[in-house]
C-alpha positions as CSV (number, residue, x, y, z in Angstrom):
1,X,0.0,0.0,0.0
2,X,2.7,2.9,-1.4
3,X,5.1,1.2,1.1
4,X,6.7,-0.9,-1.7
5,X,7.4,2.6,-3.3
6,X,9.1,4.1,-0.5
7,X,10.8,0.9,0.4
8,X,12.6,1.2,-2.7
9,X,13.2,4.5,-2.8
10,X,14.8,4.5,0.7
11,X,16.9,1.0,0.2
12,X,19.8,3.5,-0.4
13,X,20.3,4.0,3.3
14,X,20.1,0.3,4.8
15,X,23.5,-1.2,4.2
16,X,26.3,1.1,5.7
17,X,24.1,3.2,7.2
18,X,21.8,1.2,9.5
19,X,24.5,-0.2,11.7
20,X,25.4,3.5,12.8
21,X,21.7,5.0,12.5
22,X,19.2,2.7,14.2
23,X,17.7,4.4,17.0
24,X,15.1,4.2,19.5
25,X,12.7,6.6,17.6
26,X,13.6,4.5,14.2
27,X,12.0,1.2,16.1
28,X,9.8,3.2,18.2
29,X,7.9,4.6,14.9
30,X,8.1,1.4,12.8
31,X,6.3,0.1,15.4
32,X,3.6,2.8,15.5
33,X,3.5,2.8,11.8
34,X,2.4,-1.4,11.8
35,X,0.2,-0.5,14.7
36,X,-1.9,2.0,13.3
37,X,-1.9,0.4,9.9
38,X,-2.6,-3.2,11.8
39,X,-5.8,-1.5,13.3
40,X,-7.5,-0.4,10.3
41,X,-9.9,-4.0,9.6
42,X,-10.5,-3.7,13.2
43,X,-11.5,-0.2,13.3
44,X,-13.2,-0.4,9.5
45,X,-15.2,-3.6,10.7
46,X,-16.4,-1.8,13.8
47,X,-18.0,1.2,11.6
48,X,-18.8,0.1,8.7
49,X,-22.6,-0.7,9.5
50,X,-24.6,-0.3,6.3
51,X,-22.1,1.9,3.8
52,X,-21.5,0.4,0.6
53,X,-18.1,-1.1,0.2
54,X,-17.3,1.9,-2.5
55,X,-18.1,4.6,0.2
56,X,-15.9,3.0,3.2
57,X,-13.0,2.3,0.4
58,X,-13.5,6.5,-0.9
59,X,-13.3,7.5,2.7
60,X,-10.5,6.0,3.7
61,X,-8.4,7.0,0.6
62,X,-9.8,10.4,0.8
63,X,-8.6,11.1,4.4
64,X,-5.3,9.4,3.8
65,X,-4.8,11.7,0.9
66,X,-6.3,15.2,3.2
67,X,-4.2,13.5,5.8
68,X,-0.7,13.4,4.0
69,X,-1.5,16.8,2.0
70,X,-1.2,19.1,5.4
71,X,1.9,16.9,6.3
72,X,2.7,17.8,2.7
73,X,1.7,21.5,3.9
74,X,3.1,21.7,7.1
75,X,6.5,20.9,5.9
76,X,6.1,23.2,2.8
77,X,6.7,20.4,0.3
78,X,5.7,21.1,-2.9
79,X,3.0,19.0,-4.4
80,X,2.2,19.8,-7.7
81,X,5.6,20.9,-9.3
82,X,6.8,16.8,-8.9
83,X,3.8,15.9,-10.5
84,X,4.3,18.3,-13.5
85,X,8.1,17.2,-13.8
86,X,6.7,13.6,-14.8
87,X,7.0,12.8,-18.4
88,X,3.9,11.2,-20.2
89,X,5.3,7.7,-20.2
90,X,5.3,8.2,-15.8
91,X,2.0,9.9,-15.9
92,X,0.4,6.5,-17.4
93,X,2.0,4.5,-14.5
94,X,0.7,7.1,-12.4
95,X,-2.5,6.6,-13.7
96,X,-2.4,2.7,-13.6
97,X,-1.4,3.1,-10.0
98,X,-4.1,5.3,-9.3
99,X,-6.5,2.4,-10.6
100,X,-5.0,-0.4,-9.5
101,X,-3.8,0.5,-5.6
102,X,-6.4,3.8,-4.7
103,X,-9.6,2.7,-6.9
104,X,-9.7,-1.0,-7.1
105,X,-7.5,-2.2,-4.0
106,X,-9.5,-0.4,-1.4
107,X,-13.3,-1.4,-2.9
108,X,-12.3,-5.2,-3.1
109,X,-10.4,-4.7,0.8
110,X,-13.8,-2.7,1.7
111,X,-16.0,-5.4,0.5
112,X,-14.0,-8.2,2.3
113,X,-13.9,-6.3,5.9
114,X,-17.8,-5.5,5.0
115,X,-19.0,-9.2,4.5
116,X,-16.3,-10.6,6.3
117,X,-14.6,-10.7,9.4
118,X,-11.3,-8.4,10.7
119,X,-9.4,-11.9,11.7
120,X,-9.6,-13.3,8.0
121,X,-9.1,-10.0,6.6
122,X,-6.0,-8.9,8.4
123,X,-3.9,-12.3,8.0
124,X,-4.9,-12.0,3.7
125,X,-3.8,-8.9,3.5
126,X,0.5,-11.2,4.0
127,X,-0.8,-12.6,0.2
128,X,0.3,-8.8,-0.6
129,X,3.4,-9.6,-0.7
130,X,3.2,-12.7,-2.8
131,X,1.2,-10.8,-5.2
132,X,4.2,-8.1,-5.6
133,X,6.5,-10.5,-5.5
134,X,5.5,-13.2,-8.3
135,X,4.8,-10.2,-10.3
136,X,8.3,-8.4,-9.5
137,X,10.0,-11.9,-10.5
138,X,7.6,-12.9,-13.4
139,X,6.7,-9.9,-15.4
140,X,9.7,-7.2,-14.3
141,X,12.4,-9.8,-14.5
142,X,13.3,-8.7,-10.5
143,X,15.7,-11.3,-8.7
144,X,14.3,-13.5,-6.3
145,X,16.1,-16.0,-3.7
146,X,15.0,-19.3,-3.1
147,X,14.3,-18.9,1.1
148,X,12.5,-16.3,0.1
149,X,10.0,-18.5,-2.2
150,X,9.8,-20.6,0.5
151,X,8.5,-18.2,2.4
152,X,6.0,-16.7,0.2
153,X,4.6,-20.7,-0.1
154,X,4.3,-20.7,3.6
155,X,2.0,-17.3,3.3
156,X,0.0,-19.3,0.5
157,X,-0.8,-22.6,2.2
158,X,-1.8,-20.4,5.2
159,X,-4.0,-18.3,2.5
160,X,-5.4,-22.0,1.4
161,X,-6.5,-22.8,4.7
162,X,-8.3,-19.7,5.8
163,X,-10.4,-19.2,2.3
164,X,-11.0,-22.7,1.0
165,X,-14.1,-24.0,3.5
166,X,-14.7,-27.6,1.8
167,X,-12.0,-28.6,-0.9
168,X,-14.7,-31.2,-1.9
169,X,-17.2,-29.0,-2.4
170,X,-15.0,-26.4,-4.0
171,X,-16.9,-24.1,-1.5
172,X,-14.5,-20.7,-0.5
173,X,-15.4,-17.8,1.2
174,X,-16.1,-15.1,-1.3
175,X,-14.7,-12.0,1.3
176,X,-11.8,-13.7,1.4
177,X,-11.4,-13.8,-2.5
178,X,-11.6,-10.5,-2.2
179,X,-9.0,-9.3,0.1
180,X,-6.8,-11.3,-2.0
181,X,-7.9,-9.6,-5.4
182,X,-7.3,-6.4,-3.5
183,X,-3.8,-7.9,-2.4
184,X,-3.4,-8.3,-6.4
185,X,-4.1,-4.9,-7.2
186,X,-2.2,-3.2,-4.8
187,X,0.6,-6.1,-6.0
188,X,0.2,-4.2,-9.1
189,X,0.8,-1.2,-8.0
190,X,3.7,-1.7,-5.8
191,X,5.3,-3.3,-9.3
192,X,4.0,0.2,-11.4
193,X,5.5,2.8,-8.8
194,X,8.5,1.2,-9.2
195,X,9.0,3.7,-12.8
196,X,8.2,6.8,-10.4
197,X,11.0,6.2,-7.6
198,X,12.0,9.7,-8.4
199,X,8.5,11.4,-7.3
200,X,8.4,11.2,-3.2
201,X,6.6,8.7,-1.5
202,X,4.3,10.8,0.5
203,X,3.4,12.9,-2.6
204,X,2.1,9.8,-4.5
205,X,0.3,8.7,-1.6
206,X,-1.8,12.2,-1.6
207,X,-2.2,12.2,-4.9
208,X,-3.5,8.6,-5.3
209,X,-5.5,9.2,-2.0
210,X,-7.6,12.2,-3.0
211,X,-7.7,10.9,-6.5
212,X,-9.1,7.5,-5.8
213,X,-10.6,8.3,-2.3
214,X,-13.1,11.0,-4.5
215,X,-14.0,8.6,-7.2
216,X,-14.6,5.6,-5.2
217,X,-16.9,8.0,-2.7
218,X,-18.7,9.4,-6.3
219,X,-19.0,5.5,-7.5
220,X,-20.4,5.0,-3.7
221,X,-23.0,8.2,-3.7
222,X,-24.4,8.1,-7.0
223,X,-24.8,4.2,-8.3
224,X,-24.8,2.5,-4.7
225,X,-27.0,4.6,-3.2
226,X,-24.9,5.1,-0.7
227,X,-26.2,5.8,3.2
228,X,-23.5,7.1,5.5
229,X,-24.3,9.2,8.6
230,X,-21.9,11.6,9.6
231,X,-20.6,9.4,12.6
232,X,-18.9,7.2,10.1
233,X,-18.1,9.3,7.3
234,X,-15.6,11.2,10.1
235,X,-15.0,7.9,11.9
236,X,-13.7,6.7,8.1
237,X,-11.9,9.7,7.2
238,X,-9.9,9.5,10.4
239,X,-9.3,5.8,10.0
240,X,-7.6,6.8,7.0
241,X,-5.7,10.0,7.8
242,X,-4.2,7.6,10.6
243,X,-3.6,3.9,9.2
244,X,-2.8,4.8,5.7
245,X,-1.6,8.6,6.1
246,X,0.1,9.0,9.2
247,X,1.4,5.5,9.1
248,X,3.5,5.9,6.1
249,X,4.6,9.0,7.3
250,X,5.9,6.9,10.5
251,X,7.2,3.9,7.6
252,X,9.6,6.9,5.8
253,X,11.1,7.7,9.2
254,X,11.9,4.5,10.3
255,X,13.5,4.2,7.1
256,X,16.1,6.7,7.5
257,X,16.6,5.7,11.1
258,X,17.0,2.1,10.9
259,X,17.4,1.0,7.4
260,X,14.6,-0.9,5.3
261,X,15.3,-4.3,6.5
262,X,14.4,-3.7,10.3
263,X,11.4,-1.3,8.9
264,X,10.0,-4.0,6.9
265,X,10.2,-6.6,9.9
266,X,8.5,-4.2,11.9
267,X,6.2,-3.3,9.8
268,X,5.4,-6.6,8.9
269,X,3.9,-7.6,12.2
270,X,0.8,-5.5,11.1
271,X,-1.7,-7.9,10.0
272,X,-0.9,-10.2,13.3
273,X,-1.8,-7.4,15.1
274,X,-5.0,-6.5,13.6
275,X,-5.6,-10.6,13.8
276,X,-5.1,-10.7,17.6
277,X,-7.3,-7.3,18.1
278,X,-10.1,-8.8,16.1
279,X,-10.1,-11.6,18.8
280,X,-9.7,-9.6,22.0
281,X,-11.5,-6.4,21.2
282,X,-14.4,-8.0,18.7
283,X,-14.9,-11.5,20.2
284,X,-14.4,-13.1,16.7
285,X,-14.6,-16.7,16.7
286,X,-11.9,-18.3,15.5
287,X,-11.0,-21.9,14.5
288,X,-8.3,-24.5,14.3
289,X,-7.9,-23.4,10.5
290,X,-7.2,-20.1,11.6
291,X,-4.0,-20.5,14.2
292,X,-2.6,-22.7,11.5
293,X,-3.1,-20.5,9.0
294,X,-1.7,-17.8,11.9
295,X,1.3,-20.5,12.5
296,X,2.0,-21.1,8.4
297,X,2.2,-17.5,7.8
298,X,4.1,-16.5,10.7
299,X,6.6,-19.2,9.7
300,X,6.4,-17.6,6.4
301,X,7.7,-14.3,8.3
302,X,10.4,-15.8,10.1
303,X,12.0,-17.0,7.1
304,X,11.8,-14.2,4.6
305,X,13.8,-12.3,7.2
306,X,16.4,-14.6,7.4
307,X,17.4,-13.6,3.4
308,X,20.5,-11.7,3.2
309,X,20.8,-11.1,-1.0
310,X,24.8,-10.4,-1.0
311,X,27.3,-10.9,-3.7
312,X,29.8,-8.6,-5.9
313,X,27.8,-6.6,-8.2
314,X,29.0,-3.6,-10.5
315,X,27.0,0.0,-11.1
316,X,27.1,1.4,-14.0
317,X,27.7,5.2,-14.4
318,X,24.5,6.9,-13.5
319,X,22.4,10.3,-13.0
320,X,19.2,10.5,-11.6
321,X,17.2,12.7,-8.5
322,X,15.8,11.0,-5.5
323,X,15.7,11.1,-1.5
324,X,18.9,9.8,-0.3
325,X,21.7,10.3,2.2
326,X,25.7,9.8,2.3
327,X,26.6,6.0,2.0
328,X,28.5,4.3,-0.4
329,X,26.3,4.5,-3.2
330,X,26.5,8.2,-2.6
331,X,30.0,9.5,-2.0
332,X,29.3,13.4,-4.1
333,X,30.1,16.2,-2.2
334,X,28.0,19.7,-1.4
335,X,29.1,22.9,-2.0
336,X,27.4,24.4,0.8
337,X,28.7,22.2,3.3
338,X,27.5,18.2,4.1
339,X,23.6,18.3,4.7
340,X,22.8,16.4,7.8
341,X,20.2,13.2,7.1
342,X,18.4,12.4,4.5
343,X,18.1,15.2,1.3
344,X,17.1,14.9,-2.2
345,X,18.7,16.4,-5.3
346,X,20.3,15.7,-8.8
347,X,23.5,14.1,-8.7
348,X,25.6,11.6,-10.3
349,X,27.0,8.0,-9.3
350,X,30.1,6.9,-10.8
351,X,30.8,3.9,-11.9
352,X,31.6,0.9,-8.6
353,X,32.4,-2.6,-7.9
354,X,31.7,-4.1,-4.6
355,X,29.3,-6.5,-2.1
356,X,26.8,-5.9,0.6
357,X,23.6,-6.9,1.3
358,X,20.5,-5.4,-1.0
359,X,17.4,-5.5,-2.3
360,X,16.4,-4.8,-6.2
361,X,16.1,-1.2,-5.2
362,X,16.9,1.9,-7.4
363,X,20.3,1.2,-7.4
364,X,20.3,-2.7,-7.8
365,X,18.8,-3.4,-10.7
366,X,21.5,-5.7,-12.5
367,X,20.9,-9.3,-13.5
368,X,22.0,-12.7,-11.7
């Protein structure tokens, strides 16, 4: 959900970096940042009542996106000027992210917390990652290790368990289907912001939240004949400023405190928690399907951390503008003086030889 963009766009500071930056705020707000987004089928599932899945799914986009445009605001960050710098071939991944992660993603996630129940929901929502992942490997040609296959098939059986019902009777649970077509889509999009790394995360994130968040509430209003009192429009809009605004805000500054490997295990806890809140706070039954399912995709977790991608690799002579800070990728100098932290500007890598641990980020995006 945008993370996947600013995952990659932040990869630059994990390596040498972590070891001498991780900090108690870095841990302290990836934690916050997989709590509050953890919440949200909890939260959505309490409110929801009678609104159409279109109106919750527009609500919740549209206050992520009001949400992240005062941060935007607050820090005087300009918003439009990155969008205008795009050239036509970004604007049409712009726009397929737009469908796929802000329009399509949150009505299929809606309609699965509406008809089913914030346990189920929160542990589908680990089949993102597959879904970003077999299309990173399969359709952009992205590297992928073998432990870490075997933990995406862990997240899949556990997925098998929790929607088939009877295998005999080919009988699944449709809300289920859903939160996994919404896992596709926002797979999608994860793999299409991948051509916009240069536009910052948090500016995306608005855009695609008051883009989507207003058509999906339109779609809600005028074909859905959509009821919403104002108790759960503002309940909604909240839930969204908070678990998908706020929280990425949190995400980013965890990244440049503790690298993107810790962030990511952090972060990743998310769903368990929304899964153990649905239990304790909601009283949803559960059954033995379930804590396997909880057990398969937890093992699932364990194991994709345990990758470590490292071998000698070569970069190629290179020019480009993103958020970054001073590591080895990024040895050019300032003429004002070294900036302290993270910074973003034009500059240009020259060409290096050597080994460390990454990820197919901006900067690793050479073949095996």
């Amino acid at each position: 959900m945008d993370r996947g963009h600013a995952l990659r766009g932040w990869y630059c500071v994990a390596p040498s970096v972590t070891m001498h930056a991780m900090s108690t705020s870095g841990n302290v707000t990836a934690i916050l940042s997989a709590l509050l987004f953890g919440v949200s089928p909890v939260a959505c599932k309490a409110i929801v009542g009678e609104m159409s899945a279109a109106t919750l799914a527009g609500l919740l986009y549209l206050g992520s996106g009001i949400g992240l445009s005062f941060f935007l605001f607050l820090r005087r960050q300009p918003f439009l000027s990155p969008m205008l710098d795009l050239s036509s071939r970004q604007l049409v991944f712009l726009g397929g992210a737009i469908l796929s992660g802000g329009i399509l993603a949150p009505l299929f996630l809606a309609y699965g917390i509406k008809y089913g129940t914030a346990g189920q929901t929160s542990l589908l929502l680990n089949f993102e990652a597959v879904a970003t992942t077999v299309l990173a490997a399969f359709v952009f040609h992205e590297y992928v290790g073998m432990r870490v296959w075997m933990s995406k098939l862990l997240v899949v059986l556990g997925v098998v368990v929790l929607v088939v019902r009877d295998a005999s009777a080919l009988s699944v649970s449709v809300p289920g289907l859903a939160v996994l077509g919404a896992c596709f889509f926002w797979g999608i999009d994860n793999n299409l912001t991948r051509e916009l790394e240069e536009l910052p995360a948090t500016v995306l994130a608005a855009a695609k939240g008051l883009v989507a968040g207003l058509f999906n509430i339109l779609v809600g209003f005028f074909f859905l004949s959509a009821t919403v009192t104002p108790f759960q429009a503002g309940a909604s809009l909240t839930i969204g400023a908070l678990s998908y605004g706020a929280s990425l805000v949190l995400f980013i500054h965890a990244l440049r405190q503790i690298g993107s490997a810790r962030t990511a295990t952090w972060f990743a806890s998310g769903p368990f928690v929304g899964t153990l809140l649905s239990v304790t706070l909601l009283g949803e039954e559960t059954s033995g399907g379930f804590w396997l399912a909880v057990g398969l995709m937890l093992a699932g977790l364990f194991l994709l951390f345990r990758e470590e991608h490292v071998h000698l690799h070569e970069h190629e002579a290179l020019a480009h503008d993103h958020p970054h800070v001073h590591d080895e990728h990024h040895l050019h100098s300032h003429d004002e003086g070294e900036p302290e932290g993270a910074h973003q500007h034009f500059h240009v890598h020259k060409e290096l030889v050597h080994a460390h641990v990454h990820w197919p980020d901006i900067h690793h995006r050479h073949r095996h």
